[in-house]
N, C-alpha and C positions, 0 to 999 in steps of 0.2 A: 553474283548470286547472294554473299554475306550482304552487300550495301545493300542489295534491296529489300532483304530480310531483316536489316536495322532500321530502315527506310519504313517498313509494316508495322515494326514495334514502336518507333515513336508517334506516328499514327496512331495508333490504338493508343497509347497512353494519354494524348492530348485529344482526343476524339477529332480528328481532324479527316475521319474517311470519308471521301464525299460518296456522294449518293451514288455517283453514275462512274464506273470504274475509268472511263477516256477523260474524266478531269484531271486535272494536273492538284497537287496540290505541294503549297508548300510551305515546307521547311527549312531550318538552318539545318546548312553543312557540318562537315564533320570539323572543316575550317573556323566555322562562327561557334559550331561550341568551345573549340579550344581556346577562342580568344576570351571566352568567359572566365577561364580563370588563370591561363598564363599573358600575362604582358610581356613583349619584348626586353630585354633586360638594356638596349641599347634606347631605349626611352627614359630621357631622365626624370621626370614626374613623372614614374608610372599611374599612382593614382589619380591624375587627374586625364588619364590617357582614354581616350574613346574605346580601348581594348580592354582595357581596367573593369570587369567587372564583379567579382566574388575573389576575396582575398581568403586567406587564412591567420591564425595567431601560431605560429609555431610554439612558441616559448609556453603559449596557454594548453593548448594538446600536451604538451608533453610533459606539463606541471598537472595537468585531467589525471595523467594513468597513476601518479601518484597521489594525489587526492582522493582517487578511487579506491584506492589502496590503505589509503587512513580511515577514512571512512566506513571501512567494512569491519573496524574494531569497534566495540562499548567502549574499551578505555584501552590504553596503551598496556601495551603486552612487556614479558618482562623482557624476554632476547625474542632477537629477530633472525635471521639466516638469509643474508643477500646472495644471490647466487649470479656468478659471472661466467656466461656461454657466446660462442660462437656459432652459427652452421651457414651453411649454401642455400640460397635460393638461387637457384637455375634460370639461366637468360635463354630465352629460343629464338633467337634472332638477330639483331646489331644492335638492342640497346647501347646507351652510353654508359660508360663507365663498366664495364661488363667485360671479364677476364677468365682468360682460364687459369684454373687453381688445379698445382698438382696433386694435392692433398684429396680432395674433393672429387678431381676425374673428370672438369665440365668448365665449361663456362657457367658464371655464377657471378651475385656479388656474394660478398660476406655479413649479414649484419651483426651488429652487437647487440646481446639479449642481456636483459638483468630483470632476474625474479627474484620472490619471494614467496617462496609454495608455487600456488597457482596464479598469484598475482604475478599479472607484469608489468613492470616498474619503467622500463626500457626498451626502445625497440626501434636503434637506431641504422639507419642502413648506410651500408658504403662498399667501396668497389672490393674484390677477393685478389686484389696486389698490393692490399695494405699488411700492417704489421697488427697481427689478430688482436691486440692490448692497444692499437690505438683511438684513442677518443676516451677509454674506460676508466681513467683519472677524471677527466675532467665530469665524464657519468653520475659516477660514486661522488664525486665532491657536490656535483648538484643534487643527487638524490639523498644522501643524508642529510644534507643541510635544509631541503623539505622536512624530511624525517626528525630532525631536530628542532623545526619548529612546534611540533605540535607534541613529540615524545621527547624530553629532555634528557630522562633518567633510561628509556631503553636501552640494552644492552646488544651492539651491531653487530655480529657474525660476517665476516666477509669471505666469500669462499670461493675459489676459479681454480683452474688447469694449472699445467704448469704454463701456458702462456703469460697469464697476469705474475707470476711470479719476478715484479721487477720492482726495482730499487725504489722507484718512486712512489709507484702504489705503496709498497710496504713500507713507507718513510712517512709516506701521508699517514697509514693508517695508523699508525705509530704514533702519532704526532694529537691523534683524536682519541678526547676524554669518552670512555664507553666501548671503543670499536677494538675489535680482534681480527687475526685474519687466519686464511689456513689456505696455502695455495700448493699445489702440485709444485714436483720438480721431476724434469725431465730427468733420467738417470744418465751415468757418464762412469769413466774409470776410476776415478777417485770414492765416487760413493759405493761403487759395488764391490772396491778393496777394504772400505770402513767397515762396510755391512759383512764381509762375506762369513764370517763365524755364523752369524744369523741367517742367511741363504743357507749357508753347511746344513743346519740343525731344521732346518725349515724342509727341505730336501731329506733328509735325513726319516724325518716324521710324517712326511709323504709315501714314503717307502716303506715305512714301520702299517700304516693303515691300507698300504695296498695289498702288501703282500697275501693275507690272508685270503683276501678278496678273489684275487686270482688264482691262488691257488685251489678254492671252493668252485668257480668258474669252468676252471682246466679238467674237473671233476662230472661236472656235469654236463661238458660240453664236448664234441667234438675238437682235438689239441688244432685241427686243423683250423676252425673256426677264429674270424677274425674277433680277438678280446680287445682292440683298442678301447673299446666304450666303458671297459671298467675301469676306467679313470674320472668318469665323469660319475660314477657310484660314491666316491671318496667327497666327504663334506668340505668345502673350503675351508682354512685355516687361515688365519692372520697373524704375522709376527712383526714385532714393532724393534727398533732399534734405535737411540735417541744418540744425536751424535752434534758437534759442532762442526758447521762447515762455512767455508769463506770463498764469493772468486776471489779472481786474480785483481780483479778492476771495477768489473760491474757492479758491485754491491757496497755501500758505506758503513756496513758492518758485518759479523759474524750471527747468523739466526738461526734455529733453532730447527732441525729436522730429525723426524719419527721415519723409521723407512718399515 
């Protein structure tokens, strides 16, 4: 029933319905359209392959979304904020390259996203058994390096999870006149024995701004009444604590984290 129903809309699009419904009419398959723009990969001229026919510029598409992206300024701005993301796009079927990811709960790939605001810069796809940081060097080194052809003196904000927080990105960025970075880190024993005076006081001052709360609550409420939600009454708080920290191996220096 779908073929035939794809079968009536290409019809209709190329007006090919004949007059009298017991005509045949025809069309290329679903076979001949594919040969229109994939070629055998086991064809060594593919261009001059009788299957050869609509190619694509990868390298040009994906120089397009930053182009697009320069262009929607009058003049170069003073800082910029690159933002490095991951998420699941969900596979329903046997595509290729297509995994399940325990993070995510699916099969899925993963691609790699890079904005700035609303622009996007990147939007590279790969399978969800990779390493979420991989290909995002070599990203950022081509997307700046657009970026710095036309903005010399912009100031780069580079900004990710704790996934990109590795040696190399922050070696690169390190390495480039303009660009900062600011990347997540996953927490561990060592940083939450550094921090812990500031969790102490952080915790401390959660319980200084609750108390009253609930006790006004207990007042007006049934004691039997479930009060879990007056913790969401209490404004969030941020406490920062700047600390030097180093691994053991991964890292070719000591950098600098706020927790």
């Amino acid at each position: 029933m779908r073929n035939y129903a794809t079968k009536i809309v290409f019809t209709l699009a190329l007006r090919k319905i004949a007059a009298n419904k017991s005509e045949s009419v025809v069309l290329a398959g679903k076979s001949t359209l594919n040969r229109l723009e994939h070629c055998p990969e086991t064809v060594v001229n593919q261009a001059d392959s009788r299957y050869h026919r609509i190619s694509h510029d990868r390298t040009g598409i994906e120089r397009l979304l930053v182009e697009l992206f320069l262009e929607s300024y009058c003049k170069s701005p003073q800082s910029i904020v690159l933002d490095l993301d991951v998420t699941d796009d969900s596979v329903h079927g046997s595509q290729e390259q297509g995994f399940f990811n325990t993070y995510y709960g699916g099969v899925c790939y993963a691609p790699l996203y890079i904005f700035c605001g609303h622009h996007l810069l990147v939007a590279k796809l790969r399978p969800s058994n990779v390493d979420p940081a991989g290909g995002a060097l070599e990203e950022l080194q081509r997307v700046v390096g657009l970026i710095r052809e036309r903005w010399q003196h912009t100031h780069i904000l580079i900004r990710g999870d704790s996934a990109y927080s590795r040696d190399q990105i922050m070696s690169w960025c390190e390495d480039q006149k303009g660009v900062d970075y600011v990347f997540g880190m996953a927490t561990n024993s060592q940083l939450r024995m550094r921090a812990s005076d500031v969790i102490a006081k952080a915790k401390a001052d959660y319980e200084q701004r609750l108390t009253p709360i609930t006790c006004l609550m207990e007042e007006l409420f049934n004691p039997n009444e479930d009060l879990t939600v007056v913790g969401d009454l209490i404004p969030e708080a941020l406490w920062y604590r700047s600390l030097s920290y180093k691994t053991q191996n991964s890292w070719s220096c000591a950098p600098m984290r706020s927790d």
